[in-house]
NUKOL-454023 format. One record per residue: y negated, x negated, z negated of N, C-alpha, C in turn; residue number from 1. Coordinates in steps of 0.1 Angstrom, whole numbers, m for minus. Each point is the difference from the previous one (the first is absolute). Layout:
residues N
[rec [Y X Z] [Y X Z] [Y X Z] NUM]
...
This chain:
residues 307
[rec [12 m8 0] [m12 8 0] [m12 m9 0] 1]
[rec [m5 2 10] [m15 m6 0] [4 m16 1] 2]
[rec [m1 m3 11] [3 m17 0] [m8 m7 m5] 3]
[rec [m14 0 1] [m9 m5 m7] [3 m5 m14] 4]
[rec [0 16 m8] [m1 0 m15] [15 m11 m3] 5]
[rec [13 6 11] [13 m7 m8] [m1 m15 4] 6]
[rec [m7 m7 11] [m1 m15 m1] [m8 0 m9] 7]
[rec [m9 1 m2] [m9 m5 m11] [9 2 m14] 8]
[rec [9 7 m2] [4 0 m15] [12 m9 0] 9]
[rec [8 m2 13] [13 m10 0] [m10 m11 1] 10]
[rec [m10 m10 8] [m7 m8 m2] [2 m2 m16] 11]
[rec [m8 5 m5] [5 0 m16] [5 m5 m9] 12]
[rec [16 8 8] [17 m3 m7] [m1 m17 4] 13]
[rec [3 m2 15] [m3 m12 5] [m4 m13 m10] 14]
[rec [m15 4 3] [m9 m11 m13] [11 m4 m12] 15]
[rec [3 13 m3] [6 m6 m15] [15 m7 0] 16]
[rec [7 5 11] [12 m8 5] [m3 m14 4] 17]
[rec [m11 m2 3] [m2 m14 6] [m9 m8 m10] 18]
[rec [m11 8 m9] [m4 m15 m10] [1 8 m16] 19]
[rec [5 13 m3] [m4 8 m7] [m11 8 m6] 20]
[rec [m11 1 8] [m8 9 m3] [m12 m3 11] 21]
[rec [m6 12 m1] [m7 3 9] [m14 3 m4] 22]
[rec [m16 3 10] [m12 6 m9] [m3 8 5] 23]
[rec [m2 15 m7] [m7 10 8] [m8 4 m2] 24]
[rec [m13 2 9] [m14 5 0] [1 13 6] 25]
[rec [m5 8 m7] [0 17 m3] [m17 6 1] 26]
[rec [m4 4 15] [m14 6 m3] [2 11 m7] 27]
[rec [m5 4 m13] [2 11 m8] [m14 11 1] 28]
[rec [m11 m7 7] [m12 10 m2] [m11 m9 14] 29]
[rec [m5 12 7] [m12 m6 9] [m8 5 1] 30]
[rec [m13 m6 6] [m14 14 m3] [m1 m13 14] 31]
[rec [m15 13 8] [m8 m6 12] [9 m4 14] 32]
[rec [m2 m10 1] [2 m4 12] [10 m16 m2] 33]
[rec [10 1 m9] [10 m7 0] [9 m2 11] 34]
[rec [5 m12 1] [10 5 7] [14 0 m1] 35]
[rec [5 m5 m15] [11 3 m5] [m2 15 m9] 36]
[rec [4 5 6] [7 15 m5] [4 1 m11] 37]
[rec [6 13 m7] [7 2 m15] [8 3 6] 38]
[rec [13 m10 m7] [12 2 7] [8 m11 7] 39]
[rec [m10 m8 8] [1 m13 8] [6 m9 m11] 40]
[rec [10 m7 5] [12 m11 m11] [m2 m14 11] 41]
[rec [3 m8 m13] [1 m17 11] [7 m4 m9] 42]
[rec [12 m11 6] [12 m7 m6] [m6 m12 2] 43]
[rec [1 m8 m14] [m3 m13 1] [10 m6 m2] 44]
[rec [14 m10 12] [4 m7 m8] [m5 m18 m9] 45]
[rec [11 m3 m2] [m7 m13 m9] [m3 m12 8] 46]
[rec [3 1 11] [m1 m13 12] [m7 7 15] 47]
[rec [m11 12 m6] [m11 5 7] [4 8 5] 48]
[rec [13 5 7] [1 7 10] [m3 21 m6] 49]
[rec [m2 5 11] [m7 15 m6] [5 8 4] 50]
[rec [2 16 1] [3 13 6] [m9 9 m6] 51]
[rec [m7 5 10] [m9 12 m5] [m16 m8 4] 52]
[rec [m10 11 m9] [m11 m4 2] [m10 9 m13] 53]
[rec [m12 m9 m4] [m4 8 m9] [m14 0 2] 54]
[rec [m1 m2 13] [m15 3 7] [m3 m10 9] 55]
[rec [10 m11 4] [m6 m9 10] [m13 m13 m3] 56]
[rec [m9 m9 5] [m6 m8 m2] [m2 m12 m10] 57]
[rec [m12 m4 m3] [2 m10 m13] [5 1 m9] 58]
[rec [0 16 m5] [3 6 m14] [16 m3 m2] 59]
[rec [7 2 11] [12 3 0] [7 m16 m1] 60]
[rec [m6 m10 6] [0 m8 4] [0 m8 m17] 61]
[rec [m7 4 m8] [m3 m10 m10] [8 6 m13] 62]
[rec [2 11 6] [12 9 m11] [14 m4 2] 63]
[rec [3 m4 11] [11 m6 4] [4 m13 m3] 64]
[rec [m11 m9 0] [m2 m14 m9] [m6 3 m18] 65]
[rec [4 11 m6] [m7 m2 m9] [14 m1 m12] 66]
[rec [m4 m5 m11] [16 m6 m7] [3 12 m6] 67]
[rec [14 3 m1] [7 13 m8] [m2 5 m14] 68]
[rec [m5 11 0] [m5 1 m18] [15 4 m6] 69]
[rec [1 m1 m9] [22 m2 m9] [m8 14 1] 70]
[rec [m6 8 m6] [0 13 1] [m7 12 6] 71]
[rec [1 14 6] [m13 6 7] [m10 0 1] 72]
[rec [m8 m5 15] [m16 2 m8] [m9 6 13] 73]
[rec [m6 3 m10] [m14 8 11] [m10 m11 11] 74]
[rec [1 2 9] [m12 m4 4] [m9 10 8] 75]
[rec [m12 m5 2] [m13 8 5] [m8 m6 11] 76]
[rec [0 5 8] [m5 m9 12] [m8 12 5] 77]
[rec [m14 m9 m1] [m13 10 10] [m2 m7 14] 78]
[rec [m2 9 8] [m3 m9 14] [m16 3 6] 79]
[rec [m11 m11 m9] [m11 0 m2] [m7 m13 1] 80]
[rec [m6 m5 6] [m2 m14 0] [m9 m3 m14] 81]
[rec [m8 10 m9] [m8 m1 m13] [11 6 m7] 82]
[rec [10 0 m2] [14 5 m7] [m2 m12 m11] 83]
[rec [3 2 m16] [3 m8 m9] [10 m9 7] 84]
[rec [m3 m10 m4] [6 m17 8] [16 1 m8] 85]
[rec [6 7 m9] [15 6 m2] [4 7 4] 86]
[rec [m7 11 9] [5 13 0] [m1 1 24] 87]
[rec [m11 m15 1] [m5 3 13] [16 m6 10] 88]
[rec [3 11 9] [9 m4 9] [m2 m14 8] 89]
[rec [m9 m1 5] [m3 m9 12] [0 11 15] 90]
[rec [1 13 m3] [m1 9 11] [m16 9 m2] 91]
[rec [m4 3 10] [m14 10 1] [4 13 6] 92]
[rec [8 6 m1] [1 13 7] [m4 9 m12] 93]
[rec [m4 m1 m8] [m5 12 m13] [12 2 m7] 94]
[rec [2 6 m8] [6 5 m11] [15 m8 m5] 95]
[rec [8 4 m6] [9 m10 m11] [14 9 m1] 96]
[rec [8 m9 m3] [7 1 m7] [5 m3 m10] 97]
[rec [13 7 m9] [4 m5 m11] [16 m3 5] 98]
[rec [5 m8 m4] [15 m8 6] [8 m3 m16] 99]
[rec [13 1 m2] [10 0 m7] [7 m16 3] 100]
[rec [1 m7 m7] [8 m13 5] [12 0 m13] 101]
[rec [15 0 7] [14 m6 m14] [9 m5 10] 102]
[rec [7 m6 m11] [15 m9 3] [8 10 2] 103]
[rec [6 0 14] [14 6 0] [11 m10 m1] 104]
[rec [10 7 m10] [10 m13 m4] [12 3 4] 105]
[rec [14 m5 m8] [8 4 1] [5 15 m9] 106]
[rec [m5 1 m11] [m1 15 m8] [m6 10 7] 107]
[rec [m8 m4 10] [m8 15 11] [12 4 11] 108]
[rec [12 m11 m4] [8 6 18] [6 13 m2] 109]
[rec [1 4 m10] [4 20 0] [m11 9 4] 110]
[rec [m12 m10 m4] [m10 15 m3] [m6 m3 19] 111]
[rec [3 m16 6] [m4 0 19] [9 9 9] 112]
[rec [13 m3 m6] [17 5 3] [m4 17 0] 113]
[rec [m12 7 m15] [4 12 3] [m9 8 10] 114]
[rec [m12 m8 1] [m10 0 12] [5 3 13] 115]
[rec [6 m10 m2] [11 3 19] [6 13 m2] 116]
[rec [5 6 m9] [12 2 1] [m9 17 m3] 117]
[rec [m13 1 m2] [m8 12 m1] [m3 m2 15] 118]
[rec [m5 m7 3] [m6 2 16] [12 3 10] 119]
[rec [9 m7 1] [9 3 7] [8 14 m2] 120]
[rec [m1 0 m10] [9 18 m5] [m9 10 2] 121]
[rec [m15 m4 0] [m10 11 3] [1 7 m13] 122]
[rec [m2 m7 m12] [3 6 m11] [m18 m4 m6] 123]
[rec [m5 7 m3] [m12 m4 m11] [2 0 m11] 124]
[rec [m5 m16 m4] [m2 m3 m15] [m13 m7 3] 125]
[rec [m2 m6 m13] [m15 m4 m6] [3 m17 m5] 126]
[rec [m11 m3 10] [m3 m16 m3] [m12 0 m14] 127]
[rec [8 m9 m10] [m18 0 m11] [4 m18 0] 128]
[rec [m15 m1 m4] [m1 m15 2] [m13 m3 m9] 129]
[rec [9 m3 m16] [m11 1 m14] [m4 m20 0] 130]
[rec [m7 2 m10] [5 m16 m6] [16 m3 m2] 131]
[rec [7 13 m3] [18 m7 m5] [3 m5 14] 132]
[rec [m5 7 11] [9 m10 12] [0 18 8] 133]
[rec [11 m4 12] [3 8 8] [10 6 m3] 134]
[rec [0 19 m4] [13 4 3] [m1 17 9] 135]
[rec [7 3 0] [7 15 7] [4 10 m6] 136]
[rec [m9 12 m2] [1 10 m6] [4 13 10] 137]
[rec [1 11 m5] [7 12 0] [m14 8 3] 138]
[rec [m10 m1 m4] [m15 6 7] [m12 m8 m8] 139]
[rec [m12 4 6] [m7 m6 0] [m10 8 2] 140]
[rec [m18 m7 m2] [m10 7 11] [m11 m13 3] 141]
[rec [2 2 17] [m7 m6 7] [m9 m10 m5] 142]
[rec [m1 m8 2] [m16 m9 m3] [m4 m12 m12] 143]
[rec [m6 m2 m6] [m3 m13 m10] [m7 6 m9] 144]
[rec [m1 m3 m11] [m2 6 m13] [m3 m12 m10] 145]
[rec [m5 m3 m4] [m13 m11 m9] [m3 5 m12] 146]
[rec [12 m1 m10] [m9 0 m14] [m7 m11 m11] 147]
[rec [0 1 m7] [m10 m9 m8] [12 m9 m1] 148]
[rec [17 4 m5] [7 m11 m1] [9 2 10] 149]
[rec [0 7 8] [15 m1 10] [m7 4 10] 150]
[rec [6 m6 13] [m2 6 9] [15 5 11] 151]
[rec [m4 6 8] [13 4 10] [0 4 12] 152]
[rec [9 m2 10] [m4 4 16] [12 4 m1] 153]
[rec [0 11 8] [9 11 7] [3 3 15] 154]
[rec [12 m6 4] [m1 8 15] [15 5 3] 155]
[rec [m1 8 4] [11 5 12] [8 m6 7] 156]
[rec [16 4 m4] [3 m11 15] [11 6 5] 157]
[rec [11 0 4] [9 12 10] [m9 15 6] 158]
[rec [m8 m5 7] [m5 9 6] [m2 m4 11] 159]
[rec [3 m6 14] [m4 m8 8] [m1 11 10] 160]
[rec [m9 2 9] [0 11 12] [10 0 8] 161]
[rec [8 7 7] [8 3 10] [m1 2 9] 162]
[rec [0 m5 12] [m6 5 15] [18 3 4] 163]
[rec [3 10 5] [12 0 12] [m6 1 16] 164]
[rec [4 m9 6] [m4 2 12] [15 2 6] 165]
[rec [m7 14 10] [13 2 11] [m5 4 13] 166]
[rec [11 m16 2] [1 m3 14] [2 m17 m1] 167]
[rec [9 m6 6] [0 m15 m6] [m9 m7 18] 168]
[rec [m4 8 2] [m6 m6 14] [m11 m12 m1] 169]
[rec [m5 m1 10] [m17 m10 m2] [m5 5 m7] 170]
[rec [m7 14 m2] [m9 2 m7] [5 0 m14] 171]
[rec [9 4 m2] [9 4 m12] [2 m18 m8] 172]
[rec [3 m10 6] [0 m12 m1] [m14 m6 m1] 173]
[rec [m7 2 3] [m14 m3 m2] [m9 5 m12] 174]
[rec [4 14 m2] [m6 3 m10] [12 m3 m16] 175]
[rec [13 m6 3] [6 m3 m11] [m5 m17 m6] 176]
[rec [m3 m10 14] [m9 m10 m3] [m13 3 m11] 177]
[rec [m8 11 8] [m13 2 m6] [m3 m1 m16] 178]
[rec [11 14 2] [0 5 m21] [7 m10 m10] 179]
[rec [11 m8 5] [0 m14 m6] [m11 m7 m7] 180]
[rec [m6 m1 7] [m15 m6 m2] [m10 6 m13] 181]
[rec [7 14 0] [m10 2 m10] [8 6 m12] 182]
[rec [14 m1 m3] [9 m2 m15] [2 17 6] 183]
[rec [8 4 10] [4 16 2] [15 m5 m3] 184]
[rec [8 9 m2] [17 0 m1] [1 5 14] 185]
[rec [3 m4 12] [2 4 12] [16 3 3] 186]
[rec [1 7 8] [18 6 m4] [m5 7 20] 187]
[rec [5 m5 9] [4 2 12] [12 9 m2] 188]
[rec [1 12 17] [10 2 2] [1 5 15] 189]
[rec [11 4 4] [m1 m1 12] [13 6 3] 190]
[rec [10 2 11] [14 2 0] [0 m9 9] 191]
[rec [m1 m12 5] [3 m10 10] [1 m8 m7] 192]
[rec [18 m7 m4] [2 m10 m8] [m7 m9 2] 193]
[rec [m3 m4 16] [m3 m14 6] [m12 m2 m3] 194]
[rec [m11 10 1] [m12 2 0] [m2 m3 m18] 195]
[rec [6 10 m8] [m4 m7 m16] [4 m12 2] 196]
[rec [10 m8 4] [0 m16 m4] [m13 m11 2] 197]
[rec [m5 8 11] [m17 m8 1] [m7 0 m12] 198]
[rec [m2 13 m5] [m7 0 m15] [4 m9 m12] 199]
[rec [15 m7 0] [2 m3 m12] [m8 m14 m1] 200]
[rec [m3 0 m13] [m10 m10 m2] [m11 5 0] 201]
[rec [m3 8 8] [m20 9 2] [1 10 m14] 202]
[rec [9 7 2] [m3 8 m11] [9 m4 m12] 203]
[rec [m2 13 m10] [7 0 m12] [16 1 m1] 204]
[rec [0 13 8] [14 6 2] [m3 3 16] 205]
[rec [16 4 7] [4 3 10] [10 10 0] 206]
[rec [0 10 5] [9 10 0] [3 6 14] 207]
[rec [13 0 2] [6 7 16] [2 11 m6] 208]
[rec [m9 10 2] [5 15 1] [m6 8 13] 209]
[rec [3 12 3] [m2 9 10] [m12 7 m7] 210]
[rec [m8 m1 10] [m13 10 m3] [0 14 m7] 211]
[rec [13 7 2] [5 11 m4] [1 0 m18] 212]
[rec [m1 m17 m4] [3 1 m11] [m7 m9 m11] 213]
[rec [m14 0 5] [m10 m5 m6] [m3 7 m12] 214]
[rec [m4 12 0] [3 6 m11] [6 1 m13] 215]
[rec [15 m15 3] [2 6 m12] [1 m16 m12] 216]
[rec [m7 m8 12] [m3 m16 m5] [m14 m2 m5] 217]
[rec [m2 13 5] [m18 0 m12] [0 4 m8] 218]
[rec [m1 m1 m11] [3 11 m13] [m14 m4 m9] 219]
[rec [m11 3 5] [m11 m9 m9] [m10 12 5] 220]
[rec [m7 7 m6] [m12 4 5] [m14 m9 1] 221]
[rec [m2 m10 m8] [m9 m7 0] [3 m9 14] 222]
[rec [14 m2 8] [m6 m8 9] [m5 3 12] 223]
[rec [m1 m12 5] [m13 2 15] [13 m3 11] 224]
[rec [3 7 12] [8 3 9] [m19 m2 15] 225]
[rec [15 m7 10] [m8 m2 14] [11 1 5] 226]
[rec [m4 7 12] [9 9 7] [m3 m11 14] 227]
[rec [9 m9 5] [m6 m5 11] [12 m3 9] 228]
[rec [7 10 4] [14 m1 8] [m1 1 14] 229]
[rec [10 m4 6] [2 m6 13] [m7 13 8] 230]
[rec [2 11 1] [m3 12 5] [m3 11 m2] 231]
[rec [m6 15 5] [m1 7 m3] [14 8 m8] 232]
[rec [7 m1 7] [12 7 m9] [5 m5 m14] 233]
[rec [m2 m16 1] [2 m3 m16] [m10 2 m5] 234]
[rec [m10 0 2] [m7 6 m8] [m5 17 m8] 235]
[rec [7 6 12] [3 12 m8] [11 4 m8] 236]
[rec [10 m7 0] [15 m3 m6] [m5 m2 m16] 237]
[rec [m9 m17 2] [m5 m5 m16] [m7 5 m10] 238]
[rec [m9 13 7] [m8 5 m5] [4 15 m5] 239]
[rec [12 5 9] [8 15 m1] [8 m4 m17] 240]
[rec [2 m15 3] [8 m6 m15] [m7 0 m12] 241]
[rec [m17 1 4] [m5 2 m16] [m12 9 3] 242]
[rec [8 13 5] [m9 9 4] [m4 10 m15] 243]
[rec [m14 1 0] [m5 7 m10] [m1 m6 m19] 244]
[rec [4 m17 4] [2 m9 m12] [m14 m5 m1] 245]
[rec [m5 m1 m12] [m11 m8 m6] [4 m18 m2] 246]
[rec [m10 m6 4] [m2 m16 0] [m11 m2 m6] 247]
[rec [m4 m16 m1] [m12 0 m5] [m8 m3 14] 248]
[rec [6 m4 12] [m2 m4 11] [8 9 14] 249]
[rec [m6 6 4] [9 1 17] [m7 0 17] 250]
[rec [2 m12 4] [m3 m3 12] [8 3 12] 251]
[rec [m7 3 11] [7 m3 13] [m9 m6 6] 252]
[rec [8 m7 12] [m8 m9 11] [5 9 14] 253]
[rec [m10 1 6] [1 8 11] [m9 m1 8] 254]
[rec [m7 6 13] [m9 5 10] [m6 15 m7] 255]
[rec [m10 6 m5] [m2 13 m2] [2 10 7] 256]
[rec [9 m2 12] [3 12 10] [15 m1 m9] 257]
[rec [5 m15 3] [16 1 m6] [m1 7 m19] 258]
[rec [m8 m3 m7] [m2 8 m13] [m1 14 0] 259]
[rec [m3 6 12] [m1 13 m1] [8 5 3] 260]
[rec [10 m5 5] [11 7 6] [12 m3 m11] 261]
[rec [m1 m13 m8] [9 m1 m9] [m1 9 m8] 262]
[rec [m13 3 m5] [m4 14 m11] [4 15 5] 263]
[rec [2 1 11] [2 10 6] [16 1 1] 264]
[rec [6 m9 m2] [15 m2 0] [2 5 m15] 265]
[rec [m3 m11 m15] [m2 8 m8] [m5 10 m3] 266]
[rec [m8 6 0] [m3 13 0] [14 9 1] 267]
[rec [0 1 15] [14 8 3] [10 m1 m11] 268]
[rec [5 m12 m4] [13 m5 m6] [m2 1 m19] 269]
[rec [m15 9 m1] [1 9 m14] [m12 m15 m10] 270]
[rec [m6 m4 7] [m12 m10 m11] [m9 8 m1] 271]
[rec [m7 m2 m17] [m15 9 2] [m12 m7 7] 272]
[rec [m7 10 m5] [m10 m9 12] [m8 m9 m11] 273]
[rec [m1 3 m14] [m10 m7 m4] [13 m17 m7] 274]
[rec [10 3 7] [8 m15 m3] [m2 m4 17] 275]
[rec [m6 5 9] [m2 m4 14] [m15 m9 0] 276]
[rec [m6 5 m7] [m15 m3 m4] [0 m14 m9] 277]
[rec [14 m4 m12] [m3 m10 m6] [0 m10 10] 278]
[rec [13 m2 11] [0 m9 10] [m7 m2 4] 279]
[rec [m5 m17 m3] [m11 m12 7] [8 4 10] 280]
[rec [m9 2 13] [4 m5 14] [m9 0 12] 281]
[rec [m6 m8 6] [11 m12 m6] [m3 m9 m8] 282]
[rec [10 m11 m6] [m2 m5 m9] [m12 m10 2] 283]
[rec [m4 m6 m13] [m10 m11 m2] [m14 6 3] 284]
[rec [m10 m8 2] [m13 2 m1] [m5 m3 15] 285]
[rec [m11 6 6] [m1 m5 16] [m7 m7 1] 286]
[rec [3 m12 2] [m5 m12 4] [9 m7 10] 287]
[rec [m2 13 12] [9 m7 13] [8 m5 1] 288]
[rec [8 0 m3] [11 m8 m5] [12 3 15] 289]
[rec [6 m11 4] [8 2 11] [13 m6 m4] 290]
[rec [m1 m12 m6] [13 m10 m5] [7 7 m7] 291]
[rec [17 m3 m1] [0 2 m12] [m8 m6 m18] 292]
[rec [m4 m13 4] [m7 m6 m6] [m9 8 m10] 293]
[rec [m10 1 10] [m9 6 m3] [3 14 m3] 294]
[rec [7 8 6] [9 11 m8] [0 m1 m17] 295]
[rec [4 m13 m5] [10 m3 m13] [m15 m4 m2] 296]
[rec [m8 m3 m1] [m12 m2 m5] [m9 12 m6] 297]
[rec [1 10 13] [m7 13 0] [3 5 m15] 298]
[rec [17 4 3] [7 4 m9] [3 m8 m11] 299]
[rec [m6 m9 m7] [m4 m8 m10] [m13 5 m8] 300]
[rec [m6 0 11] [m15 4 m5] [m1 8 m5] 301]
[rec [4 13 6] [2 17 m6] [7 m5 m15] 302]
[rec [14 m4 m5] [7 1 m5] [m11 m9 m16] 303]
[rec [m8 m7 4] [m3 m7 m12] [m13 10 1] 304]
[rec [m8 6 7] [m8 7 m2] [7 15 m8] 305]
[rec [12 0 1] [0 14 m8] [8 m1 m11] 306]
[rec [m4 m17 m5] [10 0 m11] [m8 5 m14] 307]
């Protein structure tokens, strides 16, 4: 689930198999015009090498050379050139962050082990990350919390988005490249054994099934489905398969003469119309797009804009 998030946490395991422990920088809070995020992680190991990012530039740069504190600690970084000479990044884009830095050791390998094992199961639990160190809870709420003696960051983690794309074609291969890129759990399908073997490696998962039976390999209302099959007929097949089902997403790619006629197919074969109306189609945002490329771009765009 989510390639991104699961290299960055085997990176991790890694570290600690190879010198035993590892450093992680945690943005826990941002204001202005930062450009490490709440949320954003960076792996320091002990002979420099990194995974992640916790805003990029000097800042990152000197955090990454900076020596391991034995226990959690805050830092504060403004990106202000009249910034207190402790607190000033060495960046001028306006506003700050606050960043989390600890030792991952060999006693963290259950609580990294059950990270994976939340992301990949699609199970949500709760990251907290106090002064005691890093562990994995049962719930949580969102965000960083600052008391006079404790403080605490909270995040989410087995939640990773789902894209299913069907159709393992170019475009369908193009947009499984894309969402990679931006930490989606991509899950291709197609019924052309030959055709899914192209995807492995692009996406998450691969599945040979008949369009007839898409339906019953989605079981998620929150996920996002793109309907991008070889033809008009499979495409009425894939869609008859999750006719009148709620997603958090449903695309088709088409010509708007060819969409009208697909809808007019459903229609007949018993869809309402206001589940005819959720359907993007076609999909992504119009910025002329002809490639499939640019297709998987389009439909990127949409997808982060309606997150």
């Amino acid at each position: 689930m989510g390639s991104r998030r699961l290299g960055f946490w085997r990176f991790a395991l890694d570290a600690i198999d190879c010198s035993g422990s590892v450093y992680l920088w945690v943005v826990v809070h941002d204001w202005g015009s930062a450009p490490g995020k709440t949320g954003f992680k960076l792996l320091v190991t002990k002979d420099g090498w990194t995974r992640g990012t916790i805003g990029g530039g000097v800042m990152e740069s000197d955090l990454v050379a900076r020596p391991w504190a034995s226990e959690p600690v805050l830092v504060r970084k403004v990106h202000l050139a009249d910034a207190a000479r402790e607190e000033r990044s060495g960046m001028i884009c306006a506003g700050g962050q606050l960043m989390v830095g600890c030792v991952l050791e060999e006693d963290q390998r259950p609580v990294i082990e059950s990270i994976l094992d939340s992301e990949k199961q699609q199970n949500p639990k709760w990251i907290h990350l106090t002064q005691r160190g890093l562990s994995l809870r049962e719930s949580g709420i969102q965000g960083f919390v600052n008391h006079e003696l404790e403080w605490t960051y909270q995040e989410e983690v087995g939640c990773v988005p789902i894209l299913y794309v069907i159709g393992a074609g170019h475009v369908g291969k193009a947009i499984a490249k894309q969402f990679q890129l931006l930490d989606f759990h991509v899950v291709v399908l197609d019924d052309r054994a030959e055709m899914c073997a192209t995807c492995e490696g692009v996406a998450d998962e691969v599945v040979v099934a008949g369009f007839d039976e898409i339906g019953s390999v989605i079981d998620s209302e929150k996920a996002r489905v793109a309907v991008v099959t070889r033809a008009f007929d499979t495409d009425i097949t894939a869609l008859k398969s999750l006719l009148n089902r709620q997603f958090g997403y449903l695309g088709l790619m088409g010509s708007h003469h060819k969409i009208a006629r697909i809808k007019q197919e459903l229609l007949a074969a018993g869809a309402r119309r206001d589940w005819l109306d959720q359907i993007v189609a076609p999909l992504g945002i119009p910025i002329s797009n002809r490639t499939p490329a640019e297709i998987a771009v389009s439909l990127a765009a949409q997808l982060i804009s309606l997150r």
